[in-house]
C-alpha positions as CSV (number, residue, x, y, z in Angstrom):
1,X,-116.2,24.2,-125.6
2,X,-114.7,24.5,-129.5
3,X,-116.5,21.7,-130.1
4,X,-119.8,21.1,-131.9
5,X,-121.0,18.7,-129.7
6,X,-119.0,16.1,-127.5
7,X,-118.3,12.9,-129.5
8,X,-119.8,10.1,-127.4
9,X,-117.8,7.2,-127.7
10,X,-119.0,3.5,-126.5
11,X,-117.3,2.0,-124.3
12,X,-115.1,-0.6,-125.4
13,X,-111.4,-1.8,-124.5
14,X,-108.5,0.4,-124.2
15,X,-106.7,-1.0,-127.3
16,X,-110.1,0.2,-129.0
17,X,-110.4,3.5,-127.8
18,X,-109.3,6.7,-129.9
19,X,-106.5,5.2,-132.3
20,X,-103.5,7.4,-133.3
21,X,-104.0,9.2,-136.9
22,X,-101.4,9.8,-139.1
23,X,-102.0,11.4,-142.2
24,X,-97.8,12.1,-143.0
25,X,-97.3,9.0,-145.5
26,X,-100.8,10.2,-147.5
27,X,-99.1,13.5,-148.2
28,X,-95.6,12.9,-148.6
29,X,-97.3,10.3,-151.7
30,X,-99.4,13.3,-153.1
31,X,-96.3,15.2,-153.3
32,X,-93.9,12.3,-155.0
33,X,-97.4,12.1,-157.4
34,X,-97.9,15.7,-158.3
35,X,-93.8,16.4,-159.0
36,X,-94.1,12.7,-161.2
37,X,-96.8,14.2,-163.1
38,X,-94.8,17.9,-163.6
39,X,-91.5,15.8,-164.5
40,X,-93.6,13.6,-166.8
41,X,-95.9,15.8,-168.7
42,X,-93.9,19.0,-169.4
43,X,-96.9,20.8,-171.3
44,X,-99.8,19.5,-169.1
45,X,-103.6,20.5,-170.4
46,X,-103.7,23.4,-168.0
47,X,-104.8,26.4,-169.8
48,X,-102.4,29.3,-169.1
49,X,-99.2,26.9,-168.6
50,X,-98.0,27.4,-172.0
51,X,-98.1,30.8,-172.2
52,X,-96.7,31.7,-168.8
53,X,-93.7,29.2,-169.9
54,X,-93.1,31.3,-173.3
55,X,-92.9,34.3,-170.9
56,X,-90.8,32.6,-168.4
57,X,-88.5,32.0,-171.2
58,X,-87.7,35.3,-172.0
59,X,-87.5,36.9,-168.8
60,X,-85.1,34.0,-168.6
61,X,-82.7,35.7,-171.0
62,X,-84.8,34.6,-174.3
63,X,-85.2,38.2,-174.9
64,X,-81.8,38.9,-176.1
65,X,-82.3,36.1,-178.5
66,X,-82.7,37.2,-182.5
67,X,-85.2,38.6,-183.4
68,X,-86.9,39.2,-180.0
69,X,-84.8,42.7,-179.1
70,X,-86.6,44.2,-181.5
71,X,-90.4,42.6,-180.6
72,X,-90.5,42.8,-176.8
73,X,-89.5,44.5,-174.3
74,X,-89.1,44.3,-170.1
75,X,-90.8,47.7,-168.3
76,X,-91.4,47.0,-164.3
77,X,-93.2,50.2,-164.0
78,X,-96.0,48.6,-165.4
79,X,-97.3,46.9,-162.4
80,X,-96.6,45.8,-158.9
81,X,-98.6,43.1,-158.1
82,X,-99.1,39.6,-160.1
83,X,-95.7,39.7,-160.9
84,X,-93.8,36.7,-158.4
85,X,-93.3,34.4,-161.2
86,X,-92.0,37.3,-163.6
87,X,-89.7,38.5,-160.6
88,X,-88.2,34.5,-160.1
89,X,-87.9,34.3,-164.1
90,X,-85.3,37.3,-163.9
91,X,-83.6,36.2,-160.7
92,X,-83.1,32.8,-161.1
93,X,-84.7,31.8,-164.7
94,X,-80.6,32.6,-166.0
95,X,-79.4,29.7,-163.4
96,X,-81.2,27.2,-163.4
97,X,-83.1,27.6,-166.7
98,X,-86.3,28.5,-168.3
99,X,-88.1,25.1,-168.1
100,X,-86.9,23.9,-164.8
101,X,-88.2,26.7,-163.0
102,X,-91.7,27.1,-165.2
103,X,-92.2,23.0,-163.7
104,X,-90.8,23.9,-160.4
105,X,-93.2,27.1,-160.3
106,X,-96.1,24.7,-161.7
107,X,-95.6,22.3,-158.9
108,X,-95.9,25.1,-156.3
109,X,-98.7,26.0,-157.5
110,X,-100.4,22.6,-157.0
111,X,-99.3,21.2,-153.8
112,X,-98.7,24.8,-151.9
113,X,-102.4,25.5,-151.4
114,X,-103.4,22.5,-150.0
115,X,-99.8,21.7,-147.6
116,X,-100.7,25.3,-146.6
117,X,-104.4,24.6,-145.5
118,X,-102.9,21.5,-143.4
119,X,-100.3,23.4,-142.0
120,X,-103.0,25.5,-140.5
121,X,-105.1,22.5,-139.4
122,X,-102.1,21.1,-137.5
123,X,-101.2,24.2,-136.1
124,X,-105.1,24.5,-135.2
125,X,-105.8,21.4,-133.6
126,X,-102.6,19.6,-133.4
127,X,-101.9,16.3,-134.9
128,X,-101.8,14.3,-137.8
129,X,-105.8,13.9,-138.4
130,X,-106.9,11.7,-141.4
131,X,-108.8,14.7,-142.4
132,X,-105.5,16.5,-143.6
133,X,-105.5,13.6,-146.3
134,X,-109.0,15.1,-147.5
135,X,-107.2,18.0,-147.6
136,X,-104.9,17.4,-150.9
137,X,-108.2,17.5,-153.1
138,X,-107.8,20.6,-153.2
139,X,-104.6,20.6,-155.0
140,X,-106.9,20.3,-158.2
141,X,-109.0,23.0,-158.7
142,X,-110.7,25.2,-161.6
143,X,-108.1,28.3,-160.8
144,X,-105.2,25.6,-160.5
145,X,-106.4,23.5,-163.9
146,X,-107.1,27.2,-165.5
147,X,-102.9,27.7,-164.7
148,X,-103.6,30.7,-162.1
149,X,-100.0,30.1,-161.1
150,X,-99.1,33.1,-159.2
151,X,-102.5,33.4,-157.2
152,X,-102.1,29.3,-156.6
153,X,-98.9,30.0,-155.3
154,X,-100.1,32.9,-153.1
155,X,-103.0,31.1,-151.5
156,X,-100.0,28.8,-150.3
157,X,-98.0,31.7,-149.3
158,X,-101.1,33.2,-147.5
159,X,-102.0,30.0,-145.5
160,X,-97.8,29.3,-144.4
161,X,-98.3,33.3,-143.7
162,X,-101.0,32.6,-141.4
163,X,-99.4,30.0,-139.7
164,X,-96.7,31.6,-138.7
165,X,-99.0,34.4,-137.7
166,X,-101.0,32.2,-135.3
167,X,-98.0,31.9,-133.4
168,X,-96.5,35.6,-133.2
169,X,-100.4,36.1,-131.4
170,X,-99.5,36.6,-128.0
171,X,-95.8,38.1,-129.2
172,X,-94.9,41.8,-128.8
173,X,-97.3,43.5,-131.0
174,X,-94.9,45.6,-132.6
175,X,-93.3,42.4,-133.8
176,X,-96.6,41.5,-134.8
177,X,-97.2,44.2,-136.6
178,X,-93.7,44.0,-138.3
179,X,-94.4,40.3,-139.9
180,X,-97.7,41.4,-141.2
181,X,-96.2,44.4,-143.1
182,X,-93.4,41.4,-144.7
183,X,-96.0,39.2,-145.4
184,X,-98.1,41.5,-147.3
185,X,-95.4,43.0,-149.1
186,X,-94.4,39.3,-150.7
187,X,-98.1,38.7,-150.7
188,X,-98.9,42.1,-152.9
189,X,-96.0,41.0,-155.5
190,X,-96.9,37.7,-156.1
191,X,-100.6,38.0,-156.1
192,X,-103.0,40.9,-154.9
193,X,-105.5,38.4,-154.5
194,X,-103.8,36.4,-152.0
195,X,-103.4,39.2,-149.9
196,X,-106.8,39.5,-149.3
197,X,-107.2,35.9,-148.4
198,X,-104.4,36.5,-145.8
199,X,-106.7,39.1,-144.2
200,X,-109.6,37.1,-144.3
201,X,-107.3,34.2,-142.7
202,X,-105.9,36.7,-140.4
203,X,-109.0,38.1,-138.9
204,X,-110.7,34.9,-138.6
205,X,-107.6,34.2,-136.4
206,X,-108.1,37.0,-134.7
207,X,-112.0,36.3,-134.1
208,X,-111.8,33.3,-131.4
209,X,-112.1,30.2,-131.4
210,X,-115.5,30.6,-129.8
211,X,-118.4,33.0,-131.6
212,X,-119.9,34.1,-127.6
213,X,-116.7,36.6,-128.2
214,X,-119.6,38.9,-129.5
215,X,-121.8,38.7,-126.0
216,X,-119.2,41.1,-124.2
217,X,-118.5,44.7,-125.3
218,X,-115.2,44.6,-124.2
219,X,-114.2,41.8,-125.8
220,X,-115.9,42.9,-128.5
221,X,-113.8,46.6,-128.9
222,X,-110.3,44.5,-128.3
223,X,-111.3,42.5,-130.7
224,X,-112.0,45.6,-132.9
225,X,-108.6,47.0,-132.1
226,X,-106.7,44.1,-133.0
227,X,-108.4,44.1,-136.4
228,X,-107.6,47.3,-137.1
229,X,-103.5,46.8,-136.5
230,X,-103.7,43.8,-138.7
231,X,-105.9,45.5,-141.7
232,X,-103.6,48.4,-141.4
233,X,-100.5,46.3,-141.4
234,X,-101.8,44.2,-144.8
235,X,-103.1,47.3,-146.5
236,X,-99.7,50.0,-146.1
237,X,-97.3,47.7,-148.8
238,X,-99.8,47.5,-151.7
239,X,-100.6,51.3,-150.9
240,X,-96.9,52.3,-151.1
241,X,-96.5,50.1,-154.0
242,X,-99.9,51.4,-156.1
243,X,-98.8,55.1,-155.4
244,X,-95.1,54.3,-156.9
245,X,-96.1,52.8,-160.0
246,X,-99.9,53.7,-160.2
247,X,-100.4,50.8,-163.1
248,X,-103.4,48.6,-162.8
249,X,-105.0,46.5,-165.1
250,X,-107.4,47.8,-167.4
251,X,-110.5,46.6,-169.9
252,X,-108.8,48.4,-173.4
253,X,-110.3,51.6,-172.3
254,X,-113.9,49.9,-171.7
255,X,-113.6,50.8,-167.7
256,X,-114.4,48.7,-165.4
257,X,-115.4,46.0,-168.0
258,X,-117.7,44.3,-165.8
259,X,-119.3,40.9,-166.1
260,X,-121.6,39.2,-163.5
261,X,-122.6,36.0,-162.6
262,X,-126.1,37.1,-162.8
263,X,-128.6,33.8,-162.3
264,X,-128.5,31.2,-159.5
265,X,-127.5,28.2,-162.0
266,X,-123.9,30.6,-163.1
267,X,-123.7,31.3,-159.1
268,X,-123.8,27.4,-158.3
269,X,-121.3,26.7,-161.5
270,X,-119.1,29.1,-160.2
271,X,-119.0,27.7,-156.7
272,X,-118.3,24.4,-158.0
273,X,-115.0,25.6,-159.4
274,X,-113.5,24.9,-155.9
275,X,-113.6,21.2,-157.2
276,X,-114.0,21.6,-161.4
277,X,-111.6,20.1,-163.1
278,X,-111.8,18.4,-166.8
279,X,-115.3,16.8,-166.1
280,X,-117.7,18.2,-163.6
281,X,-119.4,14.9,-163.3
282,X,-116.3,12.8,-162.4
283,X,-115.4,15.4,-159.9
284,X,-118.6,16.0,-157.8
285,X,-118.5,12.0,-157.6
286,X,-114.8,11.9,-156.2
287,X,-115.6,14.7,-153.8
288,X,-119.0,13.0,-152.6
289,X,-117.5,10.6,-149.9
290,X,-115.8,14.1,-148.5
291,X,-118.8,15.5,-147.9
292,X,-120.3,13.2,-146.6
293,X,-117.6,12.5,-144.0
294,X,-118.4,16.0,-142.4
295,X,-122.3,16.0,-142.3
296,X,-121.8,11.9,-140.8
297,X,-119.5,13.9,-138.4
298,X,-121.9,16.8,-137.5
299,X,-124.5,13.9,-136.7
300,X,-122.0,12.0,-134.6
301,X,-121.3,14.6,-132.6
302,X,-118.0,14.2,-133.2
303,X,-116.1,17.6,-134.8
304,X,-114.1,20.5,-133.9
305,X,-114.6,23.8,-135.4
306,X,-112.8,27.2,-135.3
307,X,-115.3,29.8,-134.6
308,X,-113.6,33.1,-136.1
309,X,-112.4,31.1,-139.5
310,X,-116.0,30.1,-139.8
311,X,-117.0,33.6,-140.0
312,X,-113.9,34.1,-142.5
313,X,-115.1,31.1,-144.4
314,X,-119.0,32.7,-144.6
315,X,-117.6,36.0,-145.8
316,X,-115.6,34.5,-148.6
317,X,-118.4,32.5,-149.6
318,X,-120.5,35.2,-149.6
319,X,-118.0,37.4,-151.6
320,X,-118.0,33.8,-154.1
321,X,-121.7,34.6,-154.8
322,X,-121.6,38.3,-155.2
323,X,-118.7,39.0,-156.9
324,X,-118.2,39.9,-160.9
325,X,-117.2,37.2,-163.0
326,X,-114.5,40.0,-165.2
327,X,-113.5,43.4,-164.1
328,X,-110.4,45.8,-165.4
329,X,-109.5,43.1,-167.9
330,X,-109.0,40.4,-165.5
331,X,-110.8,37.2,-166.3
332,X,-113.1,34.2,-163.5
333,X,-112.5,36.5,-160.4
334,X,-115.3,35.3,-159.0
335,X,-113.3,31.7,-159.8
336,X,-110.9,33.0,-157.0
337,X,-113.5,33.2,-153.7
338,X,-114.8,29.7,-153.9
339,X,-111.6,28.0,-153.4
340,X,-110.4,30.2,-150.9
341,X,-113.5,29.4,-148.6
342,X,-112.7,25.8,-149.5
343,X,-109.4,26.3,-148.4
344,X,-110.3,27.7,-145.0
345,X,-113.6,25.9,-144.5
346,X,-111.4,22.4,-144.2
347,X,-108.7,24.0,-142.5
348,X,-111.3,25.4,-139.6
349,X,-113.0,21.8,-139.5
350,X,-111.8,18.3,-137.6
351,X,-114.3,15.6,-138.1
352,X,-113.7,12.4,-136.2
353,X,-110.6,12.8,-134.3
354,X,-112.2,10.2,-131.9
355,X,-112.2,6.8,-133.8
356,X,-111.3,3.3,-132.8
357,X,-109.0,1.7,-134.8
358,X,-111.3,-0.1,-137.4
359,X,-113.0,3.3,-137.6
360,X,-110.1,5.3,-138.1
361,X,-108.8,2.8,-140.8
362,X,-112.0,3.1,-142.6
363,X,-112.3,6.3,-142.3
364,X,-108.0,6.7,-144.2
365,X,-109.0,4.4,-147.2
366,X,-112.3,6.5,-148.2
367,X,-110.8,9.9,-147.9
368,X,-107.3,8.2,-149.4
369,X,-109.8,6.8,-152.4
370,X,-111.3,9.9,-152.7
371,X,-108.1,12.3,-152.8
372,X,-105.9,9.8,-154.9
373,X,-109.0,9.2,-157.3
374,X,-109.0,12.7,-158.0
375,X,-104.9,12.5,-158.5
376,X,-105.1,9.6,-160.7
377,X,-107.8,11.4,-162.7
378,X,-105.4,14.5,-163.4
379,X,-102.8,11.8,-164.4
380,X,-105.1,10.3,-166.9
381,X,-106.0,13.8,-168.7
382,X,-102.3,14.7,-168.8
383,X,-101.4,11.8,-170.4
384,X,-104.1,12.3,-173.2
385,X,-102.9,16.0,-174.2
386,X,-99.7,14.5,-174.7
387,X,-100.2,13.8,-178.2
388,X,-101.6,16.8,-178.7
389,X,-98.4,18.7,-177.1
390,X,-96.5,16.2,-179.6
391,X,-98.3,17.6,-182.6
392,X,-97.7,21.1,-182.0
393,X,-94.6,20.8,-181.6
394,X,-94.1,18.5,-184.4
395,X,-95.7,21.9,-186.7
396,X,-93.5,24.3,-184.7
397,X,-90.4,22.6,-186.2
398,X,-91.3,24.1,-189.7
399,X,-91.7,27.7,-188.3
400,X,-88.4,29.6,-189.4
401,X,-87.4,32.4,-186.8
402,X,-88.8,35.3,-187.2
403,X,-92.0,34.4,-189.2
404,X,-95.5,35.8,-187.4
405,X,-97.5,33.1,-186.8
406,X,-101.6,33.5,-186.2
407,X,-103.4,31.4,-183.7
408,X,-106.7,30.0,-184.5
409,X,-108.7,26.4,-183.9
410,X,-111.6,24.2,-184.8
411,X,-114.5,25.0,-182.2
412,X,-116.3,21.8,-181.5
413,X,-120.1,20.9,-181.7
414,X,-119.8,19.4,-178.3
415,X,-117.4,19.0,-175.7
416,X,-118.7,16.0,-173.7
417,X,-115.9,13.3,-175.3
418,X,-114.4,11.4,-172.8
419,X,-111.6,10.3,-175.3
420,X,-111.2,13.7,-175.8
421,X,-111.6,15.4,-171.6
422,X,-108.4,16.9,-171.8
423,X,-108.8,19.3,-174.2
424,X,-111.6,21.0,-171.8
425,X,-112.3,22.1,-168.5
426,X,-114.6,23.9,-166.3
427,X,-118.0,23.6,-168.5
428,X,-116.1,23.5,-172.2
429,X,-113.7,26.1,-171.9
430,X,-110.5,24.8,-174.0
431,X,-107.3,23.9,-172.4
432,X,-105.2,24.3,-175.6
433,X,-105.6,28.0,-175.5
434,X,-101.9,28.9,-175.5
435,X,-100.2,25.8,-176.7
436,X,-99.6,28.4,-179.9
437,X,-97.3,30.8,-177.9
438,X,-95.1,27.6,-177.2
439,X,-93.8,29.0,-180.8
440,X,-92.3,31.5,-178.6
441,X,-89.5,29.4,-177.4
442,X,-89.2,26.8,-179.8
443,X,-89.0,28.5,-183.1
444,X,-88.2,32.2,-181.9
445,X,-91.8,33.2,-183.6
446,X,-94.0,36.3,-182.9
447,X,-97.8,34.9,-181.3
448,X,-99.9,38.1,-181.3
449,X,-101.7,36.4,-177.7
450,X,-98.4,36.2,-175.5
451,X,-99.5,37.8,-171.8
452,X,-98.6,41.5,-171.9
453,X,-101.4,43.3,-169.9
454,X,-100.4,46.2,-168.2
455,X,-100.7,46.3,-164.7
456,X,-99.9,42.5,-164.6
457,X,-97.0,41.7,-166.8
458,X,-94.1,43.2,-167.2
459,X,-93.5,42.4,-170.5
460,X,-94.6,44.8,-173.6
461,X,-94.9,44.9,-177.5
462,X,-92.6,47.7,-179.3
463,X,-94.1,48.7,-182.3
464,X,-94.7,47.8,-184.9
465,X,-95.2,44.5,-184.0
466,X,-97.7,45.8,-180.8
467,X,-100.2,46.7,-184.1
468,X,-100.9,43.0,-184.2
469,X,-100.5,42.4,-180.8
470,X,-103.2,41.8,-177.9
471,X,-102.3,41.3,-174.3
472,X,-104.7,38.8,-173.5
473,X,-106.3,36.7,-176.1
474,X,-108.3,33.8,-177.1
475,X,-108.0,30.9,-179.9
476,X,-110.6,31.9,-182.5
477,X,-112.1,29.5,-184.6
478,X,-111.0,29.2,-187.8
479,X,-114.1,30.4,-189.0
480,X,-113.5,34.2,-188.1
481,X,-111.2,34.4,-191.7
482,X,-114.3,32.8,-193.8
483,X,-117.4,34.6,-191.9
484,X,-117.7,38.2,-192.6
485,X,-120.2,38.5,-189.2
486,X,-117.5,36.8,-187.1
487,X,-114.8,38.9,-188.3
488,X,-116.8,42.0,-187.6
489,X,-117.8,40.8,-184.2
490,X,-114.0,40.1,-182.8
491,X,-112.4,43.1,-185.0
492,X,-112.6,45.2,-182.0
493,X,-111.1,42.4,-179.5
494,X,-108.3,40.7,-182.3
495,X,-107.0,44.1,-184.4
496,X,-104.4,41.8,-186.0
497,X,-107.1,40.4,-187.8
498,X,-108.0,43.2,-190.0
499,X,-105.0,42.7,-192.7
500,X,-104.3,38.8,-191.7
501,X,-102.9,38.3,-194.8
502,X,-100.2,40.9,-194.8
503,X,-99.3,40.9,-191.3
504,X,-98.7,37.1,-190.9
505,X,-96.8,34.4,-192.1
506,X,-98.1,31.2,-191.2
507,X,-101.6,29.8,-189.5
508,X,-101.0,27.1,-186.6
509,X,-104.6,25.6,-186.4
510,X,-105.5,23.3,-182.8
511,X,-107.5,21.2,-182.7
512,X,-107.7,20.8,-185.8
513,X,-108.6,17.0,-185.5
514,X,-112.1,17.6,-184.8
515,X,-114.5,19.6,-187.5
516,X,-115.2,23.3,-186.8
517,X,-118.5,23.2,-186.0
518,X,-119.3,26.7,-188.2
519,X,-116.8,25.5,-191.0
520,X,-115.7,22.3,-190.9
521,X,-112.3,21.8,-192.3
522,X,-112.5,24.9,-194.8
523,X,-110.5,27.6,-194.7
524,X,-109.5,30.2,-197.3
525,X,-107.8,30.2,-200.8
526,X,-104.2,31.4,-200.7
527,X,-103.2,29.1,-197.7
528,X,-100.6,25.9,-198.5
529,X,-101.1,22.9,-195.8
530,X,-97.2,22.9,-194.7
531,X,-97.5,20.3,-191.7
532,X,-100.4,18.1,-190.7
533,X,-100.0,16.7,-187.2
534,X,-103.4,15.8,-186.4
535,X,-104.5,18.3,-183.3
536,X,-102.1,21.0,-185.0
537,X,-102.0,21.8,-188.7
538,X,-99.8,24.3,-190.3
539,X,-100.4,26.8,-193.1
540,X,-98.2,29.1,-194.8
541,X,-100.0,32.4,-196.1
542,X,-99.6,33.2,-199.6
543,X,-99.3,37.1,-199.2
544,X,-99.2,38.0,-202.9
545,X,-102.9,36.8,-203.5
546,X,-105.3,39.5,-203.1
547,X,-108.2,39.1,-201.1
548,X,-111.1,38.5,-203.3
549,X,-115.1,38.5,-202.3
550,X,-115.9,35.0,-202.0
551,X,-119.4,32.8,-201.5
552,X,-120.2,32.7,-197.6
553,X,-120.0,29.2,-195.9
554,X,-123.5,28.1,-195.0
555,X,-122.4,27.5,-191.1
556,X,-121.2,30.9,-190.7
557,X,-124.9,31.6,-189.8
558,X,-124.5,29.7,-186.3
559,X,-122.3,32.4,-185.5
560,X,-124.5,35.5,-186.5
């Protein structure tokens, strides 16, 4: 019937038939683990955590701080979607404070996905299957690890959604209909994105649980009907909400800004980011035994499958492959589809529910090894960027309020140090990113890379400080102020670096503990070394010296 195949089990004793799985005391410890590591680590390695907290904290009520009335200021016309973090910063950011909610928010966004996808395989198949431990691995995640809190926190949303949508099914449809037009509303405001996973969950419900749904034309035109009702319920809120404020994201006037994926190697590298976290290696070798689980399964004759979120699971996947890595300014879209087909492929799945006892024990420590490895792996990175957190915030403490502070690092040579893993993720992209903006916060400083994009912050630069300002930005190496070819190159992406000098007070270097692989250490005359912290230096600008032409550093040619 639902099943792949009937499990054939060998006869044996009663006590030795099908033992009772229970997968409750695995999850409730995943839980404990991931608000230990959010109590513990307050500014984990997680890319745009820092940034979303310095944005938290002025939503918060940080913006009536000196000198920030005059720097920033809060517009909600600017978008309607992307904005449930920005929305809970306002509401409750004044009562229970800025940095209890940015952790709160941070532990959502780990542990609501995957408590979302089991929710659904309980509902699904009932009972407390070992394979909902499997399940928590996906807590940790390129999107989660790259700090995509508010479409974390929606895929959760969208998977609770769903449950509670598989059982309004048979219900009046108008009530039905009614819950899908809530949903989608909270869905479109925390996270367009997750609204469209909540569609594809939706109609995979929808499907059946069997595919021969497709052999009878009636079947086949109800099912068509009900799709319809259920696409038309999801897609009226963001509508009404788009033709209200009409404010999407853009590239900076470059259109659609597109950027594919284009070669079967970036295609694979992007579907691994269901499972990338600081080391791609360490992570394919934690997820192995998971795999393996379901193709032993598939042999064994022994697994359940749902036959409609199959077909949702194949068209996310296929929508993984085939869609752009950037568009309209947003960056790793295509980062979004491969977790979401993760998401429902192990919901949809229920491999060995038919063990003896010494099977089904067997069967709890691999998958507990493998989803607790993967925990204990995060741990061990988090507790490395702690001394880096330290040292920033150790330079931060010589930043006066007020002062403009520029971010810029030390690119490596390589990226491959284990003693180092924390500081990258997802095939070398830095994790420190935003740790500058912390400035933010802690010493009331301007940080020209603070999230203001329109269309997905509320938040925007009031002149003049918006002249040095970009809404999204990266940490440049430090080599862009010493290589004439480097500067030319970014001028168009980083306009505050055209009179650097002037504009700024200070430089806050990361990384700084590791040689810049175009420059080394060097940087240019008229700087004074206030604070040296190791991964953070600090350096005030002398703005009375004039730029003068200087000789070019050899390595600046690796960047031409």
């Amino acid at each position: 019937m639902d099943r792949i195949a009937a499990p054939a089990v060998a006869a044996a004793g009663p006590e030795e038939l099908i033992a009772r799985q229970d997968s409750t005391v695995a999850i409730v410890a995943f839980v404990g683990l991931a608000a230990a590591l959010v109590l513990l680590f307050p500014f984990p390695p997680v890319l745009d955590y820092a940034n979303h907290y310095a944005r938290i904290w002025l939503l918060s009520g940080g913006i009536g701080e000196q000198p920030f009335p005059e720097i920033y200021a809060v517009d909600w016309n600017r978008t309607f979607t992307n904005v449930g973090i920005d929305v809970l910063a306002t509401w409750l950011g004044p009562l229970v404070g800025a940095d209890r909610l940015a952790r709160a928010l941070l532990f959502l966004a780990i542990v609501l996905p995957p408590l979302g996808a089991i929710g659904l395989h309980r509902a699904l198949f009932g009972g407390r299957h070992h394979w909902q431990t499997a399940i928590l691995s996906l807590g940790w995640c390129a999107t989660m690890i790259g700090g995509f809190i508010n479409f974390q926190i929606g895929l959760g949303m969208a998977l609770f959604f769903a449950c509670v949508d598989l059982r309004l099914q048979r219900r009046n449809p108008a009530v039905v209909f009614a819950w899908r037009l809530a949903a989608a509303l909270l869905l479109t405001v925390m996270h367009l994105f997750a609204l469209g996973f909540y569609m594809a969950i939706v109609c995979g419900l929808e499907f059946s649980w069997r595919i021969d749904i497709v052999r009878s034309k009636a079947a086949l035109m109800r099912l068509a009907g009900r799709l319809a009702l259920a696409l038309g319920a999801c897609v009226l809120p963001p509508l009404a909400l788009y033709l209200h404020t009409a404010a999407l994201p853009n590239a900076g006037g470059n259109g659609l800004g597109l950027a594919w994926n284009d070669g079967i190697v970036l295609i694979f590298m992007n579907l691994l980011s269901t499972i990338t976290t600081y080391v791609p290696v360490v992570d394919v070798v934690l997820v192995l035994p998971l795999i393996l689980i379901c193709t032993r399964a598939v042999r064994a004759g022994d697994i359940r499958m749902h036959a409609g979120l199959a077909v949702a699971a194949c068209g996310l996947l296929l929508l993984s492959c085939v869609s752009p890595r950037h568009m309209l300014g947003t960056g790793w879209i295509s980062w979004r589809f491969p977790i979401m087909t993760a998401l429902v492929a192990m919901a949809m799945v229920c491999p060995f529910a038919n063990l003896t006892r010494r099977q089904a024990l067997l069967l709890a420590l691999i998958i507990n090894l493998a989803a607790f490895g993967r925990t204990g792996w995060i741990g061990w990175n988090w507790w490395l960027a702690q001394k880096d957190v330290a040292a920033v915030e150790t330079v931060l403490k010589k930043v006066p309020a007020g002062a403009a502070v520029l971010p810029l690092g030390h690119e490596p040579e390589t990226v491959n140090s284990l003693a180092h893993s924390n500081r990258h993720f997802a095939w070398g992209l830095d994790t420190f990113r935003h740790l500058p903006t912390l400035a933010v916060p802690f010493s009331h400083a301007f940080v020209p890379t603070l999230f203001t994009a329109k269309g997905k912050q509320p938040l925007s630069v009031l002149p003049p400080w918006s002249e040095i300002a970009v809404p999204e930005g990266n940490l440049l190496s430090i080599g862009v102020l010493s290589c004439p070819a480097m500067m030319q190159e970014y001028r168009n992406f980083t306009p505050y670096l055209l009179d650097w000098r002037r504009r700024f007070d200070f430089i806050l270097v990361a990384n700084a503990d590791i040689p810049d692989r175009y420059v080394g250490t060097l940087m240019p005359a008229g700087l004074m070394l206030v604070e040296d912290a190791g991964f953070a230096k600090l350096y005030a600008i002398d703005k009375a010296m004039q730029a003068e032409p200087f000789a070019v550093p050899a390595g600046c040619a690796r960047a031409s």
